[in-house]
DOFI-447885 format. One record per residue (C-alpha): residue in three letters; y, z, x; residue number from 0. Coordinates in nm, 4 decimals. Example, Ala and Ser with C-alpha at 12.3 -4.5 7.8 and 13.67 -1.06 7.14 Angstrom:
BEGIN
resn|yy|zz|xx|resi
ALA|-0.4500|0.7800|1.2300|0;
SER|-0.1060|0.7140|1.3670|1;
//
This chain:
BEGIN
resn|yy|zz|xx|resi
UNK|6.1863|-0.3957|0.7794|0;
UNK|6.4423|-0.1299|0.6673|1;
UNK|6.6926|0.0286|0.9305|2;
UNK|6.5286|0.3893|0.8960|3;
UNK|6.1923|0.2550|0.9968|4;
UNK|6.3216|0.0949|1.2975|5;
UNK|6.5270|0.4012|1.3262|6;
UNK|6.1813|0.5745|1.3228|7;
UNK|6.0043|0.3136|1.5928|8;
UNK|6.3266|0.4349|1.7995|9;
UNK|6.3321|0.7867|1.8040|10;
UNK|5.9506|0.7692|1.8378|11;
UNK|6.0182|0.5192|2.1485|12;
UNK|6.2288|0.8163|2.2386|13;
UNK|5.9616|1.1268|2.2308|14;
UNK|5.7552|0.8646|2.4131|15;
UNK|5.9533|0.8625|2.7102|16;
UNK|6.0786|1.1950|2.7383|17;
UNK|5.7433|1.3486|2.7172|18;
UNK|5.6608|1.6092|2.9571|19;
UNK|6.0251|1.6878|3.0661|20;
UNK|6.2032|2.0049|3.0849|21;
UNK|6.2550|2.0543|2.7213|22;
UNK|6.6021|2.1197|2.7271|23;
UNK|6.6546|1.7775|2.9081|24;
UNK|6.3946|1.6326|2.6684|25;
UNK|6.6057|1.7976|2.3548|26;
UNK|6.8926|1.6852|2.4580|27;
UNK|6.8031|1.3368|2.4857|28;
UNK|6.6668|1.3131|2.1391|29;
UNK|6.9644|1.4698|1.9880|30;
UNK|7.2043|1.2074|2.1031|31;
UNK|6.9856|0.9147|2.0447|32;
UNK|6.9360|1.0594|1.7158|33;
UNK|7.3154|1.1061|1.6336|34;
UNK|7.3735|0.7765|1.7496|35;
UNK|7.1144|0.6280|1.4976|36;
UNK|7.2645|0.8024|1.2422|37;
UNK|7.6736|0.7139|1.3608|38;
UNK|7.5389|0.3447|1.3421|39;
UNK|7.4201|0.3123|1.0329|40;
UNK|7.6945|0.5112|0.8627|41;
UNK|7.9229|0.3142|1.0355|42;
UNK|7.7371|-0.0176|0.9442|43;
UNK|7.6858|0.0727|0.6104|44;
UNK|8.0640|0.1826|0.5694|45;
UNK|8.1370|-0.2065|0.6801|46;
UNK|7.9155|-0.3453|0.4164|47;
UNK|7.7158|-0.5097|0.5817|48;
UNK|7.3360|-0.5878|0.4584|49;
UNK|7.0067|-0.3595|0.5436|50;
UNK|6.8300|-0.7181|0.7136|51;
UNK|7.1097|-0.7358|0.9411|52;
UNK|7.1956|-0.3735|1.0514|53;
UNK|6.7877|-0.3449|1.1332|54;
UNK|6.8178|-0.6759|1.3273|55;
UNK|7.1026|-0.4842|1.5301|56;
UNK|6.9122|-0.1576|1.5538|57;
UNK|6.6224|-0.3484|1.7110|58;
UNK|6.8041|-0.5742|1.9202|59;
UNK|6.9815|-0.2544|2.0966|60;
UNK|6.6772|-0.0512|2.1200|61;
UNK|6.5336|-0.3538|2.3035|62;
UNK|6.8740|-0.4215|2.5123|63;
UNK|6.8348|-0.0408|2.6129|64;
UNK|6.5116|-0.0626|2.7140|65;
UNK|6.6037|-0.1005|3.0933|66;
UNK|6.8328|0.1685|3.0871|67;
UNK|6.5990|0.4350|2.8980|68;
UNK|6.3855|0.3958|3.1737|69;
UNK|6.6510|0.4170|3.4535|70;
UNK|6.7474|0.7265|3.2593|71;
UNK|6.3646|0.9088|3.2371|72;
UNK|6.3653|0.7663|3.6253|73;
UNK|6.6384|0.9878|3.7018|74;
UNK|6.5108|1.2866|3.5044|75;
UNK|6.1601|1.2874|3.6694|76;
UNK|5.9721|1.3065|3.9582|77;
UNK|5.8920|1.0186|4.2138|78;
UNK|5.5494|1.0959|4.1318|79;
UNK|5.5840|1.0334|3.7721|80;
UNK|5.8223|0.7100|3.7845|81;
UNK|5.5501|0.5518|3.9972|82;
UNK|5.2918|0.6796|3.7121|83;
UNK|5.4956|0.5281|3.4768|84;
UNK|5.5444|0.2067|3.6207|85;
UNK|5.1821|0.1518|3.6887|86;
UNK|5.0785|0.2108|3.3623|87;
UNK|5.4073|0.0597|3.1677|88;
UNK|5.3207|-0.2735|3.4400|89;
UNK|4.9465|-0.2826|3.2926|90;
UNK|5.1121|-0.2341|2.9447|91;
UNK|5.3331|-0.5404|2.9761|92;
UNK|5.0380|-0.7614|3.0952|93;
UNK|4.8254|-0.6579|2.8351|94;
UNK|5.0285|-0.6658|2.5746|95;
UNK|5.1525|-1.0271|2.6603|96;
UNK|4.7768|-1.0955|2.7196|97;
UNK|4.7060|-0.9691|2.3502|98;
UNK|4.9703|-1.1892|2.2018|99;
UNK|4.8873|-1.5129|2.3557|100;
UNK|4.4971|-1.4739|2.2866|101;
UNK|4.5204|-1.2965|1.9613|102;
UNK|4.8232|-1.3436|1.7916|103;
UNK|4.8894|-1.7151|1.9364|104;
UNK|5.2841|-1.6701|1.9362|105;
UNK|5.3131|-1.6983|2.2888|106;
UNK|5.1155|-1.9924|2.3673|107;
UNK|4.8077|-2.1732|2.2600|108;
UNK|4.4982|-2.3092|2.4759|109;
UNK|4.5949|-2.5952|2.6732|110;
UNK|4.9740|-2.5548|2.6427|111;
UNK|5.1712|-2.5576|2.9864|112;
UNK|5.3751|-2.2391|2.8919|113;
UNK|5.0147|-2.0704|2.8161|114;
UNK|4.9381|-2.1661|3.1356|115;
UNK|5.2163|-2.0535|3.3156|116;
UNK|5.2378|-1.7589|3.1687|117;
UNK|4.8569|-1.6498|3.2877|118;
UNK|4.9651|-1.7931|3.6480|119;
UNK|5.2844|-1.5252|3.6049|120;
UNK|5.0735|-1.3028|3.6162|121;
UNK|4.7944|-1.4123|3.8536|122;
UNK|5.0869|-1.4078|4.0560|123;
UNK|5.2160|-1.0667|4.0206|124;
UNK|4.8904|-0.9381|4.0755|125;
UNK|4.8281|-1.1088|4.4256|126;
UNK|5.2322|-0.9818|4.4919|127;
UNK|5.1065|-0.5986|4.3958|128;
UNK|4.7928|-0.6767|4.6221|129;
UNK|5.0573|-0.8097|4.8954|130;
UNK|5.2666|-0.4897|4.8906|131;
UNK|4.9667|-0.2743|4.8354|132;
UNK|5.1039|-0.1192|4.5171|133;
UNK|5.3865|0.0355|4.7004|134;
UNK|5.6979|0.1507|4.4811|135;
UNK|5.9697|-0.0173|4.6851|136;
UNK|5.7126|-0.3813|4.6589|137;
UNK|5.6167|-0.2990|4.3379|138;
UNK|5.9808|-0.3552|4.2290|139;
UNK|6.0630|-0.6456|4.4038|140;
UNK|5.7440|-0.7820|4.2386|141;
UNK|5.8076|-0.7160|3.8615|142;
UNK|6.2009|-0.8044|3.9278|143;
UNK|6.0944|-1.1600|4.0092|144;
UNK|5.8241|-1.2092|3.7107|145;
UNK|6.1034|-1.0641|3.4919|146;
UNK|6.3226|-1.3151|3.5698|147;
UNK|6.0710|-1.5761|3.6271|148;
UNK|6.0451|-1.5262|3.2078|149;
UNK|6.3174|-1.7751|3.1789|150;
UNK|6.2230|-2.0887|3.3402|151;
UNK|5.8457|-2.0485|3.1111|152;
UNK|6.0671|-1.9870|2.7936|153;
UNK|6.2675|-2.3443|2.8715|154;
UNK|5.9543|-2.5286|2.9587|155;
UNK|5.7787|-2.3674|2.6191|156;
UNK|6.0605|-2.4885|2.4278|157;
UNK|6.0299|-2.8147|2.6192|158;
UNK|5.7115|-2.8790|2.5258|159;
UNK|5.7663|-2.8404|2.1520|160;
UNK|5.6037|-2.4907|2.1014|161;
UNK|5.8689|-2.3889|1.8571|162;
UNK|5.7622|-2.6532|1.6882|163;
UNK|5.4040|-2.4617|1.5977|164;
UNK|5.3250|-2.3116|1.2967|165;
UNK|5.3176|-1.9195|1.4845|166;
UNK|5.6176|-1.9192|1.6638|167;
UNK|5.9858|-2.1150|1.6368|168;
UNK|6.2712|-2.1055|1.8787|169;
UNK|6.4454|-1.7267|1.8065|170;
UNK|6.0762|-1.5524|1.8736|171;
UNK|6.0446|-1.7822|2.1620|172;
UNK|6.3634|-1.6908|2.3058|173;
UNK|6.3000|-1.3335|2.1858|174;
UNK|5.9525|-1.2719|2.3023|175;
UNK|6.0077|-1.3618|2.6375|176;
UNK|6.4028|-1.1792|2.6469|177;
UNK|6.1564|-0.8164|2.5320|178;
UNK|5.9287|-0.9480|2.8342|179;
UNK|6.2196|-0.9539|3.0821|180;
UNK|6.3650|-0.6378|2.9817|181;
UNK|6.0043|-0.4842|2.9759|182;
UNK|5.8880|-0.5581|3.3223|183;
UNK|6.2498|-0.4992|3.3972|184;
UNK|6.2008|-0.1310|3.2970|185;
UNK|5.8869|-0.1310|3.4784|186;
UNK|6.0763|-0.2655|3.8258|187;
UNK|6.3216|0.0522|3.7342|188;
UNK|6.0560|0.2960|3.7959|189;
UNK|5.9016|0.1834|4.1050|190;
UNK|6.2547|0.1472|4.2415|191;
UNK|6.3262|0.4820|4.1916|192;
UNK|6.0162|0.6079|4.3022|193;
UNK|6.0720|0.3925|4.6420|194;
UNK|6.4501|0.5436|4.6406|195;
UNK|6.3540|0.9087|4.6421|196;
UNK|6.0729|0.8283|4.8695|197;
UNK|6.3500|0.7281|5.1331|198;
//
C-alpha cells in the first residue's frame, strides 16, 4: 500500500469523525491533520527512506492516535453525541472483531482457546454494559477493562501456536489485538466524557 493511500484512509478517518461539528472547528481539524500528512512524508522522503516503510509509519500513527482523535471529537461535542458515538463505535469494535474471526479467520479459528476467549470478552462486556445499564460513566469502566484484557488473549494466542497458522503470524497477532485495545480504548474515551460532563 502506498503512503498517499493510507494518507487517504487518514484524512477520510478524519471527515469521519469530525462530521457534524461546527465547521470552522471541523476545518480546522482537517487542515492540520492534513499538513501534518504532508510535513511527514516530505520529511520522510527527504531522509530516504522507502515508500513500504514510511506507509508502515503512517498507519502505525494513525492507529497510535486513535485514542486521542476521539478524546479530541469528545471534547469538541456534546455529551449527547460522545455517548452516541461510543455506543455505536462499541458495536463497531465487536462486530468488526466478530467479522474477522468468522470470516477472515485471522483472529482465531473454531476450537482455538484464543477464539474462545475472545467470544467470552465479549460475552463479558455485554453482561458488564447490562450491569451498569449502559450508563456513560459504566460504560467506560467496561470497555477500559476489555481493552486491556486484549493482552493476556494475544499471549495465550501466541501460546497456543496461532502464529503458527497459515492466516495470521506473530506481528498481525500482536497488531490485531494492539488496533483492538486502542479501539475500544477510543470507545471508553467517549463514554467517559459523556459521564464527565454529565457530573
Amino acid at each position: 500500500m502506498s503512503p498517499e493511500r493510507i494518507a487517504r484512509v487518514v484524512t477520510g478517518w478524519v471527515r469521519l469523525y469530525t462530521r457534524k461539528l461546527p465547521p470552522e472547528v471541523a476545518e480546522r481539524r482537517r487542515g492540520e491533520v492534513a499538513a501534518d500528512l504532508h510535513d511527514q512524508l516530505a520529511h520522510e522522503r527527504a531522509a530516504g527512506t522507502r515508500e513500504r516503510q514510511i506507509a508502515l509509519a503512517l498507519a502505525s500513527r494513525a492507529l497510535r492516535g486513535l485514542p486521542a482523535d476521539a478524546a479530541w471529537r469528545a471534547r469538541a461535542a456534546s455529551p449527547r453525541t460522545s455517548y452516541r458515538l461510543g455506543v455505536a463505535s462499541t458495536l463497531f469494535n465487536a462486530l468488526f472483531l466478530l467479522w474477522l474471526m468468522a470470516a477472515v479467520g485471522i483472529i482465531g479459528v473454531e476450537g482455538d482457546p484464543a477464539d474462545e476467549m475472545y467470544l467470552g470478552l465479549l460475552g463479558c462486556g455485554l453482561v458488564g454494559a447490562v450491569a451498569v445499564r449502559f450508563r456513560p460513566a459504566g460504560m467506560a469502566r467496561v470497555l477500559t477493562v476489555l481493552a486491556l484484557a486484549l493482552l493476556p488473549v494475544a499471549l495465550v494466542a501466541l501460546l497456543a501456536g496461532r502464529a503458527a497458522a497459515p492466516a495470521s503470524s506473530v506481528p498481525e497477532l500482536l497488531g490485531l489485538n494492539l488496533m483492538f485495545g486502542l479501539l475500544f480504548g477510543s470507545s471508553a474515551a467517549l463514554f467517559r466524557h459523556a459521564a464527565s460532563a454529565r457530573e
